[in-house]
Backbone as XML, in Angstrom:
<?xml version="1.0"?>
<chain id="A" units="angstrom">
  <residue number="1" name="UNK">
    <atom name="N" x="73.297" y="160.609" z="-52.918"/>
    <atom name="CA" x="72.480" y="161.798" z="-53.111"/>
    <atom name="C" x="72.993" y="162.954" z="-52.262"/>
  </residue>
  <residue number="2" name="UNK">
    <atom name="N" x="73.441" y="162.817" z="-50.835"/>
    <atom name="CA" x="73.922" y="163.761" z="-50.158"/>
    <atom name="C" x="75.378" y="164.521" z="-50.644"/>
  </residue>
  <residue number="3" name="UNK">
    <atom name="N" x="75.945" y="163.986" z="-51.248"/>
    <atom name="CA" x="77.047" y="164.241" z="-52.054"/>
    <atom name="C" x="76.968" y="165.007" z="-53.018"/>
  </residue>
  <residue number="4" name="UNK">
    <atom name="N" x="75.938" y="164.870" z="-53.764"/>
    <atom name="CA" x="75.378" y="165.813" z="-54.864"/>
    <atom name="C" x="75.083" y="167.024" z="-54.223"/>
  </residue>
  <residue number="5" name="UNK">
    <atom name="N" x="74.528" y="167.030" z="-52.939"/>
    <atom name="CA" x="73.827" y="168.195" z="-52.785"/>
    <atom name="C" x="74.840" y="168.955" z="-52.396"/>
  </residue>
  <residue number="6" name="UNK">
    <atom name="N" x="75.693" y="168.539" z="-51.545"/>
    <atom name="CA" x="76.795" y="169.359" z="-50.754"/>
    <atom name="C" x="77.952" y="169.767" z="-51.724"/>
  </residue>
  <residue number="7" name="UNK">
    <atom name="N" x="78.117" y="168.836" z="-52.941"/>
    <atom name="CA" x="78.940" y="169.982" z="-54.527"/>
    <atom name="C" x="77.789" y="170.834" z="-54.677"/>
  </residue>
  <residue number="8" name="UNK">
    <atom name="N" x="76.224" y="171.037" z="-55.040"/>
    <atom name="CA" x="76.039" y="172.113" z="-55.443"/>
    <atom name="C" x="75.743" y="172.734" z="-54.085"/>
  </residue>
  <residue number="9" name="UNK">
    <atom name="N" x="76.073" y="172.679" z="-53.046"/>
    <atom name="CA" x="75.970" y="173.781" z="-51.978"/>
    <atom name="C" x="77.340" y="174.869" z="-52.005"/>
  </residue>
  <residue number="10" name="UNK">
    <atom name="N" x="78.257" y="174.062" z="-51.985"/>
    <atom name="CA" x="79.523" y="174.491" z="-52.528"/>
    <atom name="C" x="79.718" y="175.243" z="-53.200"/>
  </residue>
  <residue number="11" name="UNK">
    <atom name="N" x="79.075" y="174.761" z="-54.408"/>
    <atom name="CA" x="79.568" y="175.757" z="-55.605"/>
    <atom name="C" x="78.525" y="177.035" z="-55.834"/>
  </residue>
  <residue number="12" name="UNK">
    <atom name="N" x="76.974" y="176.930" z="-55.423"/>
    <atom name="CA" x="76.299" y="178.096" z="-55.540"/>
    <atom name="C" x="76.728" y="178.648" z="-54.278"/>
  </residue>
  <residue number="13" name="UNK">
    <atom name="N" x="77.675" y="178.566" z="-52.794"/>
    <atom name="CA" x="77.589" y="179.183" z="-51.619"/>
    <atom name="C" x="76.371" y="179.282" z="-51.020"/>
  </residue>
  <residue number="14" name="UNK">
    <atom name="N" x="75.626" y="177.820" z="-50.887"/>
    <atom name="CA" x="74.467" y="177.661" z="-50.078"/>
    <atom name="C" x="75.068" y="177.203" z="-48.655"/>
  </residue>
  <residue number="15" name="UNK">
    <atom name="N" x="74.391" y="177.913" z="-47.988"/>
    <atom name="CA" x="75.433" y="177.549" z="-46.350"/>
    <atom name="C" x="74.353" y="176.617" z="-45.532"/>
  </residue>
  <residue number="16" name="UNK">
    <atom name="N" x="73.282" y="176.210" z="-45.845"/>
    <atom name="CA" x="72.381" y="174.836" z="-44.933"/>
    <atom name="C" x="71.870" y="174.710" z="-45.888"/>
  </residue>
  <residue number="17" name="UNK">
    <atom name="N" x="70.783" y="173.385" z="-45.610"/>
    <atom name="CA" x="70.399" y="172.418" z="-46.332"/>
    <atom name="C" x="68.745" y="173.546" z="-46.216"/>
  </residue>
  <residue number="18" name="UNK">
    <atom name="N" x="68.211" y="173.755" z="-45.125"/>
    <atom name="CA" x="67.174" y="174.823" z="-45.314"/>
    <atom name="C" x="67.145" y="175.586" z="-46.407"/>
  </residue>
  <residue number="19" name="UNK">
    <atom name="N" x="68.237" y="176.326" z="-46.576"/>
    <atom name="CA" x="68.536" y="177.557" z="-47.750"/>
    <atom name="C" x="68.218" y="176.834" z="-49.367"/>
  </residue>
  <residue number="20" name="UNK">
    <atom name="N" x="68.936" y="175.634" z="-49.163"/>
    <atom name="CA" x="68.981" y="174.915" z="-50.598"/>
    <atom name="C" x="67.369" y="174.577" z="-50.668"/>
  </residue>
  <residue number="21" name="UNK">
    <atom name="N" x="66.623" y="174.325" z="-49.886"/>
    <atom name="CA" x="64.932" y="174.003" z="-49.944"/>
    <atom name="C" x="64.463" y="174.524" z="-50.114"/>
  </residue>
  <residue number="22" name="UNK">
    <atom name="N" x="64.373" y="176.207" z="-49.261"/>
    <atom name="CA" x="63.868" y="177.335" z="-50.006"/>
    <atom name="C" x="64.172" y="177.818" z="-51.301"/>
  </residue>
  <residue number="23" name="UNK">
    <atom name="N" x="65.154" y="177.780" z="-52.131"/>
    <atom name="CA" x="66.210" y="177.912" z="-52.956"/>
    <atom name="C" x="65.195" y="176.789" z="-54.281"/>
  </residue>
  <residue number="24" name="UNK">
    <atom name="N" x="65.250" y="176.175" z="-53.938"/>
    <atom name="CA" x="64.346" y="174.914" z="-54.629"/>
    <atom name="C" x="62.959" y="175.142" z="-54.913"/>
  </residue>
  <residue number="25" name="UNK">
    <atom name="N" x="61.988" y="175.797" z="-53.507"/>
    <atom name="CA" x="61.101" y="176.094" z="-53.300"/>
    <atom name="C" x="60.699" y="177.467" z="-54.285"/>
  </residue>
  <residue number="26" name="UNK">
    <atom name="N" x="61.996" y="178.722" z="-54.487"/>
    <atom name="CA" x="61.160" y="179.424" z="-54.968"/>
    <atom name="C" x="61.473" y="179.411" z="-56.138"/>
  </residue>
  <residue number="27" name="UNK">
    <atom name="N" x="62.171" y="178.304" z="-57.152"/>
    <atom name="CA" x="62.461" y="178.244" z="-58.603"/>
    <atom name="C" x="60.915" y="177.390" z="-58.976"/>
  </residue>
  <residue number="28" name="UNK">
    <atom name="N" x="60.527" y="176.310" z="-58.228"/>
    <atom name="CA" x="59.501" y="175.524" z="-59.021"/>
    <atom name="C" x="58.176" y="176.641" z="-58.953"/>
  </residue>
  <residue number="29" name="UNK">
    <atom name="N" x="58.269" y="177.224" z="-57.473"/>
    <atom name="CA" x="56.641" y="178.183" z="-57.146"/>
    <atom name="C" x="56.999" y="179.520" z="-58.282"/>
  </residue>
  <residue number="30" name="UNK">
    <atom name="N" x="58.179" y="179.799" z="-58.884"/>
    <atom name="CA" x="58.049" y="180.988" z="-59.989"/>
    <atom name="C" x="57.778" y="180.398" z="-61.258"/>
  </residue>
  <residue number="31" name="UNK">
    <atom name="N" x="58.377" y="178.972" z="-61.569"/>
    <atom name="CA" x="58.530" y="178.274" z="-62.992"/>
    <atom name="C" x="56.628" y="178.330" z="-63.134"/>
  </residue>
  <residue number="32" name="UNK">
    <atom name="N" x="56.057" y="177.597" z="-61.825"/>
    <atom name="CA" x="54.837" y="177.162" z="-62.117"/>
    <atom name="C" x="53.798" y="178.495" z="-62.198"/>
  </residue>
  <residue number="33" name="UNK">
    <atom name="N" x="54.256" y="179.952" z="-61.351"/>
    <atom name="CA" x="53.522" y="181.105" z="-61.684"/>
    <atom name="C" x="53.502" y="181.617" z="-63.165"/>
  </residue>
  <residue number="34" name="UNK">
    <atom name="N" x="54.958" y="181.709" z="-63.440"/>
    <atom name="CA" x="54.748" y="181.965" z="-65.030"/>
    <atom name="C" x="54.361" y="181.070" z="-66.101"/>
  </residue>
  <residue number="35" name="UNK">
    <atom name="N" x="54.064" y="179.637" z="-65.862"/>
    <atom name="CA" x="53.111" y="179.179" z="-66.805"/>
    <atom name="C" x="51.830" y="179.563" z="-66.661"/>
  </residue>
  <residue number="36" name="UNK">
    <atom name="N" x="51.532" y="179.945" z="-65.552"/>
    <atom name="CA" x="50.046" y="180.032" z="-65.309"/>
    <atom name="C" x="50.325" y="181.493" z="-66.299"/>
  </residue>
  <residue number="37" name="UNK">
    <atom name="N" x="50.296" y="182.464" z="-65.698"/>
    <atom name="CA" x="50.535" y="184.068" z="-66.151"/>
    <atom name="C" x="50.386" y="184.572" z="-67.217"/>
  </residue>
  <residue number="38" name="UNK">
    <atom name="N" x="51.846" y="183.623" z="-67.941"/>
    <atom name="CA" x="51.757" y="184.042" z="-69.424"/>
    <atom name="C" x="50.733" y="183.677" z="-70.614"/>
  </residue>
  <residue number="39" name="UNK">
    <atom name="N" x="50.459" y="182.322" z="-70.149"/>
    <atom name="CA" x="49.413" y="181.642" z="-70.803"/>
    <atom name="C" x="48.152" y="181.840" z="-70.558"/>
  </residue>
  <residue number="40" name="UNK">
    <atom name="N" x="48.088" y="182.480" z="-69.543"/>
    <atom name="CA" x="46.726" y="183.336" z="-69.217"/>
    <atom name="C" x="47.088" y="184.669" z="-70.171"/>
  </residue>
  <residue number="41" name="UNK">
    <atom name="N" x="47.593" y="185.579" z="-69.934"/>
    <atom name="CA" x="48.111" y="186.924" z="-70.985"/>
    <atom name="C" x="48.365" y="186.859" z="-72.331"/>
  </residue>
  <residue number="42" name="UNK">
    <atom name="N" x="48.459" y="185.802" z="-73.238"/>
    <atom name="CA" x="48.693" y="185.378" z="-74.148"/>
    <atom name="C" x="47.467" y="184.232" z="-74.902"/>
  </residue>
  <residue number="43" name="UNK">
    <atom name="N" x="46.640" y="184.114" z="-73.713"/>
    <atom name="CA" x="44.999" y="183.766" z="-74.455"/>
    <atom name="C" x="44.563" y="184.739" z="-74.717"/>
  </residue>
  <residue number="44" name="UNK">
    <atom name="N" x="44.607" y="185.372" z="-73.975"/>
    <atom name="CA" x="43.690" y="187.362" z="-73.929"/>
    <atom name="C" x="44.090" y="188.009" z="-75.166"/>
  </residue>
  <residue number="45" name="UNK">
    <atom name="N" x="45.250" y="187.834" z="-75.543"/>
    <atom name="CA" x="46.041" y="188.273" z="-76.644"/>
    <atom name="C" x="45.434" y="187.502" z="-77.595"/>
  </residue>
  <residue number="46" name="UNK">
    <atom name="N" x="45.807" y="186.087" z="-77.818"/>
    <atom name="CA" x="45.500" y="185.566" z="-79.654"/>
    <atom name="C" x="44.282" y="185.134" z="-79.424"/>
  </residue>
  <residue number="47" name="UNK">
    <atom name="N" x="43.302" y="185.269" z="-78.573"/>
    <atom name="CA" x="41.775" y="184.757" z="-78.368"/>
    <atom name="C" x="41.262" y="184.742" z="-79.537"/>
  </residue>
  <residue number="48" name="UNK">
    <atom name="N" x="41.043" y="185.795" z="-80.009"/>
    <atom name="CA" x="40.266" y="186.324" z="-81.215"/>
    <atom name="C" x="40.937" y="186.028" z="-82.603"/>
  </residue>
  <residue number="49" name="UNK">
    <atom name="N" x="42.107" y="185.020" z="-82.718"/>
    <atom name="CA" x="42.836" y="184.185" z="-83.424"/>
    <atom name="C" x="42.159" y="182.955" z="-83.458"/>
  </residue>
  <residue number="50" name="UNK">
    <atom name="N" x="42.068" y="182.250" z="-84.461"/>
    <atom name="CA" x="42.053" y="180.206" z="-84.149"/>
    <atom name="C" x="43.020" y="180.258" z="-83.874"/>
  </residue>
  <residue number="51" name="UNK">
    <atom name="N" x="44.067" y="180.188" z="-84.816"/>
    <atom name="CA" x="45.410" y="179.689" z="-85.274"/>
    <atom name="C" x="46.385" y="180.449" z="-85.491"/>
  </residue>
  <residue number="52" name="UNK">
    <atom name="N" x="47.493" y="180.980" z="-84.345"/>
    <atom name="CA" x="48.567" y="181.472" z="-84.678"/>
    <atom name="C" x="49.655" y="180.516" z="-84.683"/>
  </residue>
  <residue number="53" name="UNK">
    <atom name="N" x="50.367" y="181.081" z="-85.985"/>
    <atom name="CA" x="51.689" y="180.127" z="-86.226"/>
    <atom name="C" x="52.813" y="180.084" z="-85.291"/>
  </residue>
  <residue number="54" name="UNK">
    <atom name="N" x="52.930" y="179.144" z="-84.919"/>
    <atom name="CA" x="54.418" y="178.659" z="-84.031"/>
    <atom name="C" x="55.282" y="179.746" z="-84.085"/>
  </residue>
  <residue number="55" name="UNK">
    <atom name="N" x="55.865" y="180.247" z="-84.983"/>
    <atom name="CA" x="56.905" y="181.395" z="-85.336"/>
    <atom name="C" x="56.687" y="182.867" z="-84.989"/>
  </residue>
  <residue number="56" name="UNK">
    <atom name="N" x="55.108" y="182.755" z="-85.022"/>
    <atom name="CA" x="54.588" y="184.320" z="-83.939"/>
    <atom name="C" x="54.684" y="184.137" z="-82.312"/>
  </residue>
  <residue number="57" name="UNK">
    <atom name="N" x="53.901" y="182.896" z="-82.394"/>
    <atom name="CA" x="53.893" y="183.366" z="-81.110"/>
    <atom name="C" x="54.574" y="182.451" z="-80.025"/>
  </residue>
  <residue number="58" name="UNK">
    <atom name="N" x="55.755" y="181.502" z="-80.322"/>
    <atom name="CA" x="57.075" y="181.102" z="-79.822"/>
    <atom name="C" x="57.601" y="181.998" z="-79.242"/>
  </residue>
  <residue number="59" name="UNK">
    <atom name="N" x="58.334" y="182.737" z="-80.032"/>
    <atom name="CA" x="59.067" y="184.244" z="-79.280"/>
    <atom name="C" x="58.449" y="185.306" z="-78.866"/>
  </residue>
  <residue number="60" name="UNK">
    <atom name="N" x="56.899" y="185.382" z="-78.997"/>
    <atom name="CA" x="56.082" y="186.411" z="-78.082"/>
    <atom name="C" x="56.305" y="185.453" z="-76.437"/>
  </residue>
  <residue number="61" name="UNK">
    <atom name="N" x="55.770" y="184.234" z="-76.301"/>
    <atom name="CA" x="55.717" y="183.720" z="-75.130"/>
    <atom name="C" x="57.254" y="183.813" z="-74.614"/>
  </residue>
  <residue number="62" name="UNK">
    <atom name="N" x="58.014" y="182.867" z="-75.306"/>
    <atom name="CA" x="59.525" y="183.821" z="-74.712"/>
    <atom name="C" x="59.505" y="184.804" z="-74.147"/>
  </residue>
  <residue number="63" name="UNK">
    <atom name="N" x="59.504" y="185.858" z="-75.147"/>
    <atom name="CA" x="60.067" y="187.338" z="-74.710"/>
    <atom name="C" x="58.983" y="187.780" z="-73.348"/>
  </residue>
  <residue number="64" name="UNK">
    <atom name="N" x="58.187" y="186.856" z="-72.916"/>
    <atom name="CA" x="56.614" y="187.143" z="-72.105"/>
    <atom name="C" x="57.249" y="186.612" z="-70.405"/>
  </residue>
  <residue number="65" name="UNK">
    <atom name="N" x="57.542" y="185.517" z="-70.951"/>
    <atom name="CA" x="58.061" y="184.715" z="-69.726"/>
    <atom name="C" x="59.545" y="184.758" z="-69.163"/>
  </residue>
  <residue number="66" name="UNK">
    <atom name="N" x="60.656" y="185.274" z="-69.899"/>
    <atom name="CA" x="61.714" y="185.421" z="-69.630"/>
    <atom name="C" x="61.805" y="186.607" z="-68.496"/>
  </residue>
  <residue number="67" name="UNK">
    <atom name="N" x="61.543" y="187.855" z="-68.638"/>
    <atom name="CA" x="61.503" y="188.782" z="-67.532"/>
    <atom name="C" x="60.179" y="188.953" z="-66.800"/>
  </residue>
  <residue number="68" name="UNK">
    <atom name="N" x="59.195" y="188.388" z="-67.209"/>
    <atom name="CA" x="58.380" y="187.881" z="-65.708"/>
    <atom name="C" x="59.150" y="186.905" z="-65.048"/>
  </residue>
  <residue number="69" name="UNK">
    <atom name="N" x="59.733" y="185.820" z="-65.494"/>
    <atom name="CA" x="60.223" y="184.441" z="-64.884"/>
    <atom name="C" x="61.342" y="185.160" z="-63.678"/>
  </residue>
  <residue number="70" name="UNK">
    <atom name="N" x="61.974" y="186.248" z="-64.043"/>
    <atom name="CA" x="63.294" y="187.029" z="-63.518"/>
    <atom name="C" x="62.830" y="187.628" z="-62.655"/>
  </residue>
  <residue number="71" name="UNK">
    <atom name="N" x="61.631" y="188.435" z="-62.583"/>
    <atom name="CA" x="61.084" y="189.347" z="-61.829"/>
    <atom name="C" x="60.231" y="188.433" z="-60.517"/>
  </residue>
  <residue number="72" name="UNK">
    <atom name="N" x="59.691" y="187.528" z="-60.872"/>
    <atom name="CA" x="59.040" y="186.707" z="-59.704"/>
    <atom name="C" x="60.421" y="186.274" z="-58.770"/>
  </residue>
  <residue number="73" name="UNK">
    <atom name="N" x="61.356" y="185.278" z="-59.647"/>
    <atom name="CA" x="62.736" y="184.688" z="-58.732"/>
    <atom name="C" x="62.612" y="185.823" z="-57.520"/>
  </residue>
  <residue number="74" name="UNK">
    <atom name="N" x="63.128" y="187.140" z="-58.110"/>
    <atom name="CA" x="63.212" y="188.362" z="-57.174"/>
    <atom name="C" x="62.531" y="188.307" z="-55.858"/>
  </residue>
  <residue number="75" name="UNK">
    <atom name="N" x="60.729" y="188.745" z="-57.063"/>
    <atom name="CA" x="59.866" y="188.755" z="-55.559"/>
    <atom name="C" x="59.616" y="187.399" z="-54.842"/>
  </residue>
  <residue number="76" name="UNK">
    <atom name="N" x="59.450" y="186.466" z="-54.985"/>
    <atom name="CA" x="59.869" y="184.799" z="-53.926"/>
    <atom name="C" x="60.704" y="185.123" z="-53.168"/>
  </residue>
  <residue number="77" name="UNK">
    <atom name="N" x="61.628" y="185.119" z="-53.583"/>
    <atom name="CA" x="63.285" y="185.161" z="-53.453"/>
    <atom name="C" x="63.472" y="185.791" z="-51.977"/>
  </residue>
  <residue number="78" name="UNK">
    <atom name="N" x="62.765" y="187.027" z="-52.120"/>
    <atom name="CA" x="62.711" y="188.072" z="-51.190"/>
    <atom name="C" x="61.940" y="187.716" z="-49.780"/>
  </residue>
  <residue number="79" name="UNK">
    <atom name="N" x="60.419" y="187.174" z="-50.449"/>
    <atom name="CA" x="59.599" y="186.719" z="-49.441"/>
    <atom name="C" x="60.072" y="185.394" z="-48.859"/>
  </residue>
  <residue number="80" name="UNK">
    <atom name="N" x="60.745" y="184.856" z="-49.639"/>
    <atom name="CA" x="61.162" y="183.533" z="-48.368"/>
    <atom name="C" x="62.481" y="183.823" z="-47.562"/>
  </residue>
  <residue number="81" name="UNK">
    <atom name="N" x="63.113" y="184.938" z="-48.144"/>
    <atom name="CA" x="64.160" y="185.331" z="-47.357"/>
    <atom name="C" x="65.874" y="184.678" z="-47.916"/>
  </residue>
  <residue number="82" name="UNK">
    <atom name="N" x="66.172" y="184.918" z="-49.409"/>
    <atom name="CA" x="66.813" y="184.540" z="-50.324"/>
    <atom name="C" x="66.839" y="185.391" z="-51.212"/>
  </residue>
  <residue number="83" name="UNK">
    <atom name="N" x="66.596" y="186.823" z="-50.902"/>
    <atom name="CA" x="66.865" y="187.702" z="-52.104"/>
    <atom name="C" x="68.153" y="187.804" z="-52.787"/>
  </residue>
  <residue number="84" name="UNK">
    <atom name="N" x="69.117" y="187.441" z="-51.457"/>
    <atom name="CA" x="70.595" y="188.295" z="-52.114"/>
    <atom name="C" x="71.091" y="187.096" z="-52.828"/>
  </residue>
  <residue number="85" name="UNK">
    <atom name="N" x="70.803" y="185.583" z="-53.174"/>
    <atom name="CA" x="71.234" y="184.210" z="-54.002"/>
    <atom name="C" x="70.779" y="184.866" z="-55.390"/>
  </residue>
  <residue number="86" name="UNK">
    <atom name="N" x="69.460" y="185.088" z="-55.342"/>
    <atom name="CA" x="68.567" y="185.415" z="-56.740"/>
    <atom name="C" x="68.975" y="186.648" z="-57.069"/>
  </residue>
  <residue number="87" name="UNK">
    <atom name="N" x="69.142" y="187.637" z="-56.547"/>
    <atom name="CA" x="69.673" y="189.060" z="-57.040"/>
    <atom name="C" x="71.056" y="188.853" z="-57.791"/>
  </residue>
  <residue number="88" name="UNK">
    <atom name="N" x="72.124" y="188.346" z="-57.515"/>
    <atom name="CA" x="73.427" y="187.360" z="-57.829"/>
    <atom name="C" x="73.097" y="186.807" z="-58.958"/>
  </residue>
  <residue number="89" name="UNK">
    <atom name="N" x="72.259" y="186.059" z="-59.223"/>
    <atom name="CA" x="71.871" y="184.684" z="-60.417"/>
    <atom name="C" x="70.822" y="186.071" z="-61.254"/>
  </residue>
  <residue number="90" name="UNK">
    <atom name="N" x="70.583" y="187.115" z="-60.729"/>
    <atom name="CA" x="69.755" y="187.728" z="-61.792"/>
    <atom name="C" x="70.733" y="188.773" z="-62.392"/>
  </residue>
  <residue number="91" name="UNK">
    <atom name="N" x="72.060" y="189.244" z="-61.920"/>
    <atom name="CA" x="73.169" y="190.234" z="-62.487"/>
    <atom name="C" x="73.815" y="189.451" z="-63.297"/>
  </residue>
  <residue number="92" name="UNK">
    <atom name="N" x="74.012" y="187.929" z="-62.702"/>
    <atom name="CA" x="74.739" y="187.165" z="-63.977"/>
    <atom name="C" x="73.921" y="187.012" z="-64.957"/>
  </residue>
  <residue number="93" name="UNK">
    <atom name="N" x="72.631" y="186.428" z="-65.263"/>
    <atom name="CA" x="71.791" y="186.123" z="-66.117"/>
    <atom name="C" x="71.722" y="187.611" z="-67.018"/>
  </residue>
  <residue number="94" name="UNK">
    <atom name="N" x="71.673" y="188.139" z="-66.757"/>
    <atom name="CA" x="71.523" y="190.107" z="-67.408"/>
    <atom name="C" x="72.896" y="190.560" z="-67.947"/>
  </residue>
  <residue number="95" name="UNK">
    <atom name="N" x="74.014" y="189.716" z="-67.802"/>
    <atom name="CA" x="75.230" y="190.284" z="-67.952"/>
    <atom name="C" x="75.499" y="189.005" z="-69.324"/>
  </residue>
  <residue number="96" name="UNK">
    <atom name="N" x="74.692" y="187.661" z="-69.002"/>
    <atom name="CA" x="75.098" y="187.000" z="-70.181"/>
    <atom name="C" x="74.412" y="187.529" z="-71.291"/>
  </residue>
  <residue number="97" name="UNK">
    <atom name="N" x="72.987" y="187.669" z="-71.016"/>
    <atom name="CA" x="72.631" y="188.455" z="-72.323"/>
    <atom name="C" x="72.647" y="189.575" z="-72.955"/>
  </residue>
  <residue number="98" name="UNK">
    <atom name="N" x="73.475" y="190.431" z="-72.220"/>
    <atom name="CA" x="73.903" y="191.395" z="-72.784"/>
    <atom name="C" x="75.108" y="190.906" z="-73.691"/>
  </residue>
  <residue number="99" name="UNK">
    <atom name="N" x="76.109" y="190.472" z="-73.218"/>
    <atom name="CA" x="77.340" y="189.604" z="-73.924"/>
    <atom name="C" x="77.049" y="188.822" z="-75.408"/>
  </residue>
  <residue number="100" name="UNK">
    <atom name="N" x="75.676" y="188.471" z="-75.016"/>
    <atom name="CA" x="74.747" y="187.640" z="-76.222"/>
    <atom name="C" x="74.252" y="188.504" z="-77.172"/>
  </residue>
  <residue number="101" name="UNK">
    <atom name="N" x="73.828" y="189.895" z="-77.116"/>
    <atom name="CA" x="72.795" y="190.095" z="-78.014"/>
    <atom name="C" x="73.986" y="191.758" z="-78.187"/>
  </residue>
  <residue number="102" name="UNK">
    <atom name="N" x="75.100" y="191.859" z="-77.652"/>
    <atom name="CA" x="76.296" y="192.681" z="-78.116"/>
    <atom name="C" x="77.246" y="192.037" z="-79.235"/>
  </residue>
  <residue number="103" name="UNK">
    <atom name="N" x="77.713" y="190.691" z="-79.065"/>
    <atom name="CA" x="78.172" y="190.165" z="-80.140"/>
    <atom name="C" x="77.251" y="190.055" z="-81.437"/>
  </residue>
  <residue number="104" name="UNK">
    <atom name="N" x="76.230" y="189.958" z="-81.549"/>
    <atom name="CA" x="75.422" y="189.861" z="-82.511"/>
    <atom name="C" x="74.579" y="191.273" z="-83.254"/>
  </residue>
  <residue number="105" name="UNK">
    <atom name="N" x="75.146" y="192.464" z="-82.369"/>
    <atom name="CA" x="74.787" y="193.857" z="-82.510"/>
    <atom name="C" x="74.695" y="194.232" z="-84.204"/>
  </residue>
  <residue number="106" name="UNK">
    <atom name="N" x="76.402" y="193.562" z="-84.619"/>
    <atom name="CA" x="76.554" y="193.983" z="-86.599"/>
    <atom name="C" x="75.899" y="193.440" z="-86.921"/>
  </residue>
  <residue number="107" name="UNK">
    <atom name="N" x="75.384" y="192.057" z="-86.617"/>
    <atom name="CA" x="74.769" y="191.277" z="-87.420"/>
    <atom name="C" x="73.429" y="191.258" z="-87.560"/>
  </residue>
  <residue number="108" name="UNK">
    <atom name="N" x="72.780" y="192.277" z="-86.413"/>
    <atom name="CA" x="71.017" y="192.765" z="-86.491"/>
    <atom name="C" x="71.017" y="193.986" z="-86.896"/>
  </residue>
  <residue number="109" name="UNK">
    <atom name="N" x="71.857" y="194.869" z="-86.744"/>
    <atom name="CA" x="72.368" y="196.103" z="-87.208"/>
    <atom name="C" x="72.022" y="196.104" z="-89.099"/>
  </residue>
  <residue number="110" name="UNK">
    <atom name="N" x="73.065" y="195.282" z="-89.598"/>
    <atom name="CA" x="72.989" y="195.350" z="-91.132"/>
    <atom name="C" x="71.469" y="194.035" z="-91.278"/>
  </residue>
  <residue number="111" name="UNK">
    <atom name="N" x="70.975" y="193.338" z="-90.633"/>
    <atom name="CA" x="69.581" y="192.936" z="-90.705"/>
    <atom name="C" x="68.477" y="193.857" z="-90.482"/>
  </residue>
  <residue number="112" name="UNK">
    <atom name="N" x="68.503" y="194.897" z="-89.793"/>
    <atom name="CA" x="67.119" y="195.772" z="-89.807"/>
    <atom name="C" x="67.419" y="197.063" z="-90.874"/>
  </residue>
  <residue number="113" name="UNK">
    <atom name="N" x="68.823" y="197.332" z="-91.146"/>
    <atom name="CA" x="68.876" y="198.650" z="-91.988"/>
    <atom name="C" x="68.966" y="197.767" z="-93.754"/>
  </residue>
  <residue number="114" name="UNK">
    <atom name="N" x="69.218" y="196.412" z="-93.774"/>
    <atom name="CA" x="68.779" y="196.003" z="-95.152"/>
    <atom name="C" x="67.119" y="195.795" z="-95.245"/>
  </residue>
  <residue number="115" name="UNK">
    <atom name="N" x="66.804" y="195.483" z="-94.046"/>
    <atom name="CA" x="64.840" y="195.152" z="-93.744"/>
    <atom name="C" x="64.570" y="197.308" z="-94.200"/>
  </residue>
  <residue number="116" name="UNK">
    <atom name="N" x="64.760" y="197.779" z="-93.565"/>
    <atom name="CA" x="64.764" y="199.229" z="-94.058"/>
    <atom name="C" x="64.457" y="199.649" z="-95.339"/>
  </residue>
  <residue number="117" name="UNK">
    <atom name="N" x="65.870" y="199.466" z="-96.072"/>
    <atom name="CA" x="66.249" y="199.580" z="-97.454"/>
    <atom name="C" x="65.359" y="199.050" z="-98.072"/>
  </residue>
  <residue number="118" name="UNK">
    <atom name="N" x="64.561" y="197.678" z="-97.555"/>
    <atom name="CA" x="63.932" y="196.835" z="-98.865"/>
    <atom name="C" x="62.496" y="197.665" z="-98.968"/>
  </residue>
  <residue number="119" name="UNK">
    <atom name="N" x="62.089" y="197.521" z="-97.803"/>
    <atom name="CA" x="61.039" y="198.663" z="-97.255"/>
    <atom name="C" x="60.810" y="200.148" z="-98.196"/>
  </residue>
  <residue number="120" name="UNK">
    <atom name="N" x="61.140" y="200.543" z="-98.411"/>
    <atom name="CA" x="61.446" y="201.739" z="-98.511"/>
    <atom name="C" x="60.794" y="201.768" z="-100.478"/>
  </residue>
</chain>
């Protein structure tokens, strides 16, 4: 087990075993804020629904929890004294999806201007 930890100390540039705990500490205390959060913000929302379909509101909770989930890392991050690990893991995370949703630019591009056209 100590072996494991000291490759990923390595490879994220965690320099003590403290850092990696806090590090640990503020991924589960943000994972477990934004279940609470969103699913609180998202009763308030379809309350007055029985039944919304999987396909609505899948990618509402996504799109709900992804940059709260980013924005807490931050503020934890900060308060336990680990901002500059999470600030790092939040330029990469922002740089992949940009990379992600740029390659796919033509392909939503001619999807909302044919959604347009049909529209119309």
């Amino acid at each position: 087990m100590g072996e494991v930890l000291e490759r990923f100390k390595r490879k994220y540039e965690i320099t003590t075993t403290a850092d990696l705990v806090l590090i640990i500490t503020v991924f589960s205390v943000a994972g477990s804020t934004v279940g609470f959060l969103v699913q609180y913000l998202l009763k308030g929302v379809f309350h007055p629904f029985h039944r919304v379909s999987p396909w609505i509101y899948v990618p509402i909770y996504i799109s709900c929890a992804l940059p709260t989930y980013q924005g807490l890392l931050l503020i934890y991050g900060f308060l336990l004294g680990q901002f500059n690990f999470f600030w790092k893991r939040f330029l990469k995370t922002r740089a992949a999806l940009g990379r992600f949703f740029w390659r796919r630019k033509e392909a939503l591009l001619a999807l909302f201007s044919r959604q347009s056209r049909e529209n119309v």
